[in-house]
N, C-alpha and C positions, 0 to 999 in steps of 0.2 A: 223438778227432780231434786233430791234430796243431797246435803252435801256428802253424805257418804258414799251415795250413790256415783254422785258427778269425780269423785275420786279414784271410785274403780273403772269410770269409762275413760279417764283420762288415762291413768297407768295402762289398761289393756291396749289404747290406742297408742300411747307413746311405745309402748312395746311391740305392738306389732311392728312398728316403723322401723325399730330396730334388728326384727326382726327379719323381712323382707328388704332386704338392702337389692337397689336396681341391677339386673346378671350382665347388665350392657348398655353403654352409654345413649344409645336410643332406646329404651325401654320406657315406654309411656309417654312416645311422643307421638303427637299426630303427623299424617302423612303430609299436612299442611310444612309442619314446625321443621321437618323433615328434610324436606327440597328449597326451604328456606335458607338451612343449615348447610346444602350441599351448593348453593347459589353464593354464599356468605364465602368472603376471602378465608382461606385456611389458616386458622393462628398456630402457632409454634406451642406448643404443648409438653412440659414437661411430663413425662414417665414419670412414676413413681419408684425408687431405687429400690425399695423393701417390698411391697404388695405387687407391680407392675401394675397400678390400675386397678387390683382386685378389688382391694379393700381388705382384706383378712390377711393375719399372715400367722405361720406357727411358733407357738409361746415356744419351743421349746428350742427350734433355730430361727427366730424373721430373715434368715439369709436365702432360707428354701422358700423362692416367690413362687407364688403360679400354683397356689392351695387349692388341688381338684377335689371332686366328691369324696375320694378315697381318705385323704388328710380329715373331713370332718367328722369322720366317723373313728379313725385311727390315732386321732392326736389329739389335743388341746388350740383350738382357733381363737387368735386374738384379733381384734379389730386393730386394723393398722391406722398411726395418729395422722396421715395422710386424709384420713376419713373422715375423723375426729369431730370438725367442725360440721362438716356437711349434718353428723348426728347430731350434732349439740343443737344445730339451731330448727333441723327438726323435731327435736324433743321439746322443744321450747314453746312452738306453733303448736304443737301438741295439748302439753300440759297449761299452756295459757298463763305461767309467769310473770308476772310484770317488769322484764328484764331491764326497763332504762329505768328505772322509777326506786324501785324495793332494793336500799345497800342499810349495812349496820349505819351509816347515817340516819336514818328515819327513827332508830331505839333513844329512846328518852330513857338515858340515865342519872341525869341529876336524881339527887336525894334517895338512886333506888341503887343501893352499894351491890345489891346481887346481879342486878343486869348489866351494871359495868362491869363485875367482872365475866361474867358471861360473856359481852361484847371484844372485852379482851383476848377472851379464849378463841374466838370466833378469828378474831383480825390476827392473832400468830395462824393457827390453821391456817388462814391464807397466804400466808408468807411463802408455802412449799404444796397447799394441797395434800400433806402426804403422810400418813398414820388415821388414827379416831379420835371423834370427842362425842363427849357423853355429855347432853345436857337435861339437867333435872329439875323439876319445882311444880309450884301448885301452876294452876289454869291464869292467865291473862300475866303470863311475867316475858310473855316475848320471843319464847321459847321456838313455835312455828314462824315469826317472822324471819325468826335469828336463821334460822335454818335454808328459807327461802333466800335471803339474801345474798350466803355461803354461795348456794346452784347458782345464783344468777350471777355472781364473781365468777364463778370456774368457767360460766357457760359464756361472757364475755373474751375472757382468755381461749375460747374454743377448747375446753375441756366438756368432752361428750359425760353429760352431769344428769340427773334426777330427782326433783321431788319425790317424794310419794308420803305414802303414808301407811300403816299396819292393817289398816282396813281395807283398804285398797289391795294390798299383796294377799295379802288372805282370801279375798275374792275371788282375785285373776288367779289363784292356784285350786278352788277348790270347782272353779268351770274346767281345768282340766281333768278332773274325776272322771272316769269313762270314755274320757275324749279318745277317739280310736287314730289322730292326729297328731296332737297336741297334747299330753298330759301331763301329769304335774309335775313329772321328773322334767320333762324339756323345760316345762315354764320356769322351773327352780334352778336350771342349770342358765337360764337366760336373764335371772336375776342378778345368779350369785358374778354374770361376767360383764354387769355393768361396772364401766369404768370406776363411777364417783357417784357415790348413791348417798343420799339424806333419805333416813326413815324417820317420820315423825308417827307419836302417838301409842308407842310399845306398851303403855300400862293403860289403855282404853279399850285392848278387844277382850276377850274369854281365852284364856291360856287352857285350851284343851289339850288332851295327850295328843291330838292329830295336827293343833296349830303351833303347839312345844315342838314336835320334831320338826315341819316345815319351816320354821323360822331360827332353828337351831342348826338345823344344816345350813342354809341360809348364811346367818351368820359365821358359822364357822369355817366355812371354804372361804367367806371373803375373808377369815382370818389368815389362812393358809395362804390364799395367794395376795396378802398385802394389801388391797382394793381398799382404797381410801372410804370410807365410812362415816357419816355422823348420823348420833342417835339422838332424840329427844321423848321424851316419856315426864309424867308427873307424880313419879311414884321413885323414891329408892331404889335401885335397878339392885340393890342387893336382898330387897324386901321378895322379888317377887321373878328374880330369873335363877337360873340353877348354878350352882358355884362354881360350876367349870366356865361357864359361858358370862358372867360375871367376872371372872379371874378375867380372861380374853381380854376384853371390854376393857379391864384396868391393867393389864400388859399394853393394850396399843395405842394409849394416847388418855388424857383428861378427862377424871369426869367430873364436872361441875355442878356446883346446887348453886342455884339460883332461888335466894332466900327471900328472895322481896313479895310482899304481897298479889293479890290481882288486882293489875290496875285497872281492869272494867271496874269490879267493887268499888277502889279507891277514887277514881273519878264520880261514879253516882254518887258515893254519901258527898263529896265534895260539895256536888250539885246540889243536892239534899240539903244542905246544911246552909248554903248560899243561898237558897231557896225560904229556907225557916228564917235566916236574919233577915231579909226582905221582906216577908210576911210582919215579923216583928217590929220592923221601922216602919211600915208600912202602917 
């Protein structure tokens, strides 16, 4: 499987999870696990003060617990941070992140001034989780590491977080074309209310008029409602997005160029070169 491929299966899968959250706390258990549970001394169980247990509660008062079918279709539904964790570390099992392992620790920036600061920008971002950063530069400067390591800090503090990628979203939006279920507006409205979303790869698909507006709306309601963001791309984001959605991007937080070369390149000619002085003594 392809890695563009294996990108769109993970985003669809992570989203589905999000998607179907369990309607009761025995839901997908076996009749074993069951009478286990009902054999098992009864633990003391906090309520939830906000959701009651739901998990959802309304953006617009979380005071009104107890969010029926009527509320999802008449209001704005936020996931309650009671919940929070439970998605995060499903999202996690999901998209297959290396969460103990991958922190801006791992970025080599001796001698490489643009990934320090890049690495800089990353480690304020985490300081609150809370605005955009924009990071930019040629291929092998760090850029998708930087970004993974971001999720897997939120996702450690139990902020319900995502990878993905523009290929990926592109994907999962354009299998709901015709979908008589699920269609693009749902998949786009399920994007725009992830929590803390990292997109990686903004200047690597086809900016067509149909991927323009779906990642333009996209982006712009998470502008609206605040939703923490990080973008990575290896293009100018002024070169090649639209001046409104550009503006955006530089109203809500950093955007960074990361000047340093690729260090896949700069490692092989290393090789290369260590290779030739050895042939030569040799």
């Amino acid at each position: 499987m392809s890695v563009k491929r294996t990108g769109q299966v993970m985003l669809r899968q992570a989203l589905n999870q999000f998607q179907q959250q369990p309607t009761s706390p025995s839901e997908g258990k076996s009749s074993a696990g069951i009478r286990n549970a009902v054999n098992a001394p009864s633990p003391v169980l906090e309520v939830c003060p906000i959701c009651n247990d739901i998990g959802w509660c309304r953006a617009d008062n979380p005071a009104l617990i107890g969010a029926g079918k009527g509320d999802v279709v008449n209001c704005n539904l936020i996931r309650c941070e009671c919940k929070a964790a439970a998605d995060a570390r499903r999202w996690q099992d999901k998209l297959g992140l290396p969460l103990t392992t991958l922190t801006l620790d791992n970025m080599i920036t001796r001698e490489r001034p643009g990934t320090a600061l890049m690495v800089a920008a990353a480690r304020q971002f985490m300081d609150n989780f809370t605005g955009w950063l924009t990071i930019w530069g040629v291929n092998g400067t760090g850029k998708t590491m930087t970004l993974q390591a971001i999720t897997n800090a939120a996702l450690e503090l139990k902020k319900a977080a995502i990878y993905t990628t523009a290929f990926a979203v592109v994907a999962y939006l354009k299998e709901g074309i015709g979908h008589p279920e699920f269609g693009v507006e749902d998949r786009l409205y399920l994007l725009e209310k992830i929590p803390f979303m990292c997109l990686d790869e903004l200047a690597a698909i086809q900016w067509t008029p149909w991927v323009t507006c779906q990642l333009e709306e996209l982006l712009n309601i998470r502008y609206f409602d605040d939703a923490p963001t990080i973008l990575a791309m290896d293009m100018d984001p002024q070169s090649f997005l639209s001046q409104r959605l550009f503006s955006r991007i530089n109203e809500m937080g950093k955007i960074i160029h990361n000047g340093d070369p690729d260090m896949r390149l700069t490692i092989q000619g290393t090789i290369a070169s260590e290779g030739e002085t050895d042939a030569n003594i040799t």
